[in-house]
C-alpha positions, 0 to 999 in steps of 0.5 A: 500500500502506497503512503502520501509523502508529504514535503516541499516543492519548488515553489513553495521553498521559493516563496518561504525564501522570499518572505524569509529575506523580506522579513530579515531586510525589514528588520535589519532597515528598522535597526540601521535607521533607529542606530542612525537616529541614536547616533544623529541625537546623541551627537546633536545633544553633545554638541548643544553641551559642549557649546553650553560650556564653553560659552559660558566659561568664556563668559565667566573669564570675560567678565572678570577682564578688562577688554579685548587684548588681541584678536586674530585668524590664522596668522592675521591679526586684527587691528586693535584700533580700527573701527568695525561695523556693528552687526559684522561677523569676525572669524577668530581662531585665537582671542585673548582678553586682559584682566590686569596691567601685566602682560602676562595677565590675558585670558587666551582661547586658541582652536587648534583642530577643532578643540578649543584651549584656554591659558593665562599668560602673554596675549599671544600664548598657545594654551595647552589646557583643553576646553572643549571639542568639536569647534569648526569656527568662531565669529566675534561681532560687535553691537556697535561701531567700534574698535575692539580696543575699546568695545565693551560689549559683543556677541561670540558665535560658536560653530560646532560639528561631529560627523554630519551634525551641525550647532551653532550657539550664540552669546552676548557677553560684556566687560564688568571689571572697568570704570566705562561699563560701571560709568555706562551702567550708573548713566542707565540707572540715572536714565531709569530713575529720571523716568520714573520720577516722571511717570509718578509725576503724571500719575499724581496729577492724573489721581489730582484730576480724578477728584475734580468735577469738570468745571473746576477742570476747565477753570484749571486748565484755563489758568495754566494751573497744572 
């Protein structure tokens, strides 16, 4: 007696391996593109920390120092006396801020193949102390037409990348230790007060003109009594 023997046939085994390649390719796609995504936001988030930090370092240094002591991109140095315009965007590998009448007391920040270092010493130092990484460039503007010997207030822009990622952050920082920006600041706090005394002013005369009945301020008015 002949017995059925069940198996697969050609087709079948074809289509088994089509689905089963299908499937593989389906799940191999899923992990490249989530790793892709691991990798794009875990570098997007170092960046936005590496940026964080050095800004804010160089804001801390900046406000302990005087003023800009030299600047320069590549092997160009920026004059210190020209005036420059508002708004324009200066690229600068090395910039160094003095905070006291000694030569060697500068702040020195130097980008030397994407990694930026900080120093103490002579405006022109090569500091060795590693900062941060990742910085493909960086632009000093000012908020005004001035020199930069003289300028008190400006914007450092960092840009940063790692692998296909991109950042790109912003600071407005400011000199506080020198008796301009202590004068400038007294001026607006002047400014501020003055205007004030005026607005409680016109607030007293308006509580005044509140009171009267309008009569009495027309004959007022008439008079030049207020």
């Amino acid at each position: 007696m002949l017995k059925n023997k069940k198996g697969f046939t050609l087709i079948e085994l074809l289509v088994a391996l089509g689905l089963s390649t299908l499937v593989t390719s389906l799940v191999v796609t899923f992990f490249v593109v989530n790793i892709k995504t691991y990798k794009e936001l875990n570098d997007e988030a170092e960046l936005q920390f590496q940026a964080q930090y050095i800004l804010n370092f160089m804001s801390d240094k900046i406000m302990e120092s005087e003023g800009i002591s030299l600047m320069r991109n590549s092997l160009d140095y920026y004059s210190m006396t020209s005036v420059r315009a508002s708004g324009l965007k200066l690229p600068a590998d090395k910039i160094s801020f003095r905070f006291g009448d000694g030569e060697s007391e500068n702040y020195v920040f130097h980008i030397v193949n994407k990694n930026i270092r900080y120093g103490i010493g002579n405006k022109d130092l090569n500091p060795s102390v590693e900062l941060g990484n990742y910085v493909k460039a960086m632009h000093i503007s000012l908020l005004k037409n001035n020199s930069l010997i003289n300028v008190k207030v400006f914007k450092i822009t960092l840009l940063l990348e790692k692998g296909n990622q991109s950042f790109e952050a912003e600071q407005v920082v400011s000199f506080r230790n020198n008796n301009f920006a202590d004068s400038e600041f007294c001026k607006f706090l002047t400014d501020c007060s003055a205007h004030c005394n005026y607005i409680k002013k016109i607030n007293s005369h308006c509580n005044k003109i509140n009171t009267l009945t309008n009569t009495e301020l027309i004959y007022k008015i008439s008079y030049g009594i207020f």
